[in-house]
N, C-alpha and C positions, 0 to 999 in steps of 0.2 A: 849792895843788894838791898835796896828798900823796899819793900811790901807796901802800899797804896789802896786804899777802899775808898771809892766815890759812890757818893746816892744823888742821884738826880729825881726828879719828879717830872710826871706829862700829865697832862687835864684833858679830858673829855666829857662834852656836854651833853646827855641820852635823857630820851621819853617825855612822857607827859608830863612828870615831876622834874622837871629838870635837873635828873637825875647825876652826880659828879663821881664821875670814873676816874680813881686815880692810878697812875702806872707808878712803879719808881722800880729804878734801874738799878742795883748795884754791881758796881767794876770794881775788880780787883785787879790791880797792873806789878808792873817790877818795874824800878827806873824807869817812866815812862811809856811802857808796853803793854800794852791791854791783855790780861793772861784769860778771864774770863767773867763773863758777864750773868745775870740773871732777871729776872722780872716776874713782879709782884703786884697784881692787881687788884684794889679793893673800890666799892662804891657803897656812895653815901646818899641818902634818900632822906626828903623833908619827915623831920619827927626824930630822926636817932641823935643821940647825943656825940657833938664830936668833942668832946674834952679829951685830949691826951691822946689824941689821934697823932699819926704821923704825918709833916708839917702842915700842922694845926692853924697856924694865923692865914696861909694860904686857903684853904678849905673853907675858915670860916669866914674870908671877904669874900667868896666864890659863893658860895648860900648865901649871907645877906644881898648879894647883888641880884640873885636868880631865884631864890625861892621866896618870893614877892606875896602877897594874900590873893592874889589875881591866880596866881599858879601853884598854891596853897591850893584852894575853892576845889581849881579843875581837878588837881591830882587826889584830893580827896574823890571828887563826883567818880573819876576814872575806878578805885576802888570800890567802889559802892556796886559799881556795874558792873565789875568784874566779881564779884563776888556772888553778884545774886544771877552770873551766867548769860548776862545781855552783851 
């Protein structure tokens, strides 16, 4: 009777800011059996610090690839407008 904890992670890529949605799944199985699952979602926006985030080297090739100065610019402009209600 061995007890088993698996964390998997799922990416999704949202909004102006090319915003990263991360899922992670933990299972808990017995010999092989899946007894119960869970999920956990957090998202990460240009500008927050991901140090010490949950799988961090992931995350952080995911923003250098997407979070560009091009989509920097807009997701800034998007806030400016959102803010003054346009």
């Amino acid at each position: 009777m061995a007890l088993t904890k698996e964390i998997t992670y799922d990416y999704e890529i949202r909004g102006v800011g090319n915003n990263i949605q991360q899922r992670r799944r933990t299972a808990v199985s017995e010999d092989g059996t899946e007894l119960s699952f869970s999920y956990h979602r957090t998202t990460y926006t240009i500008g927050m610090s991901l140090d010490g985030i949950d799988d961090e080297t992931t995350v952080k090739s995911l923003s250098s690839s997407l979070w560009t100065p091009a989509v920097s610019a807009s997701y800034s402009l998007f806030q400016t407008s959102q803010s003054l209600g346009l």
